[in-house]
C-alpha positions in Angstrom: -16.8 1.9 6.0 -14.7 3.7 2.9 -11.6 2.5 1.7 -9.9 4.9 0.3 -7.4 4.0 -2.6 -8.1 4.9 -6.2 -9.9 2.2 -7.9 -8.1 3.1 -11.5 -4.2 2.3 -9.6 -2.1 -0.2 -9.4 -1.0 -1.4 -5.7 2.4 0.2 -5.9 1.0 3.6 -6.7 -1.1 3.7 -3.8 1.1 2.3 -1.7 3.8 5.0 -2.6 1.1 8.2 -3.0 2.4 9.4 0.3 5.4 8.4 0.5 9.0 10.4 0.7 10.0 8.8 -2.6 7.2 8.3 -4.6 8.6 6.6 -7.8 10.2 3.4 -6.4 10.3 0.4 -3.3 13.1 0.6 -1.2 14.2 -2.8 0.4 12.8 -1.9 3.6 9.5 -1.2 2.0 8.9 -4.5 0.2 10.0 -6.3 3.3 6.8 -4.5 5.1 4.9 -5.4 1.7 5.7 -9.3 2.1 4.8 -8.9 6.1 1.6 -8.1 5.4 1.1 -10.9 3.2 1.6 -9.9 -0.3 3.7 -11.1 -3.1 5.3 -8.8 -5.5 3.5 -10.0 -8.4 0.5 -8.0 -6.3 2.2 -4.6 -6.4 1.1 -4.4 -10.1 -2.5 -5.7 -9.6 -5.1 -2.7 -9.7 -6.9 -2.0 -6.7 -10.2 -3.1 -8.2 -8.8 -6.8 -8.3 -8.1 -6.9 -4.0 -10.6 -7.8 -1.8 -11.9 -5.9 1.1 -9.2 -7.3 3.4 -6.7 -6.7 0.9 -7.5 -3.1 0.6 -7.4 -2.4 4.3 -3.6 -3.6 4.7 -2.9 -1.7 1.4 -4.4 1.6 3.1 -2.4 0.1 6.3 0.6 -0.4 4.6 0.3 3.6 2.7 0.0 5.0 6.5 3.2 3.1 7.7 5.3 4.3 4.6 4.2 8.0 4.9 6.3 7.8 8.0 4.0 10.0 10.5 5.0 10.5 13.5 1.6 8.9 15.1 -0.5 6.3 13.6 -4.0 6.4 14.6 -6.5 3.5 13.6 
């Protein structure tokens, strides 16, 4: 299985690559963040630091903010 986030970015950037504002967390976002278990000191860690679980609810967490109308998993 391939996880795809860029091994050179930080959290946040992957997070936000698809999102409608790509620059900045709104509220709504970080509270999604923090539900899936992270603290916001991890938005800044590089994606080489996570482990595999880690990676899968950042990837989780990118589909959910690119506000699709259907989520398939």
């Amino acid at each position: 299985m391939t996880i795809s986030v860029l091994p050179s970015i930080s959290v946040k950037k992957a997070i936000l690559q698809y999102s409608h504002n790509s620059r900045i967390l709104n509220k709504n976002q970080k509270e999604i963040f923090r539900a899936f278990g992270f603290k916001d000191k991890d938005l800044n860690k590089n994606a080489t630091k996570l482990s595999g679980g880690e990676l899968k609810r950042v990837c989780l967490i990118r589909a959910i903010f690119s506000q699709r109308p259907i989520l398939i998993l």
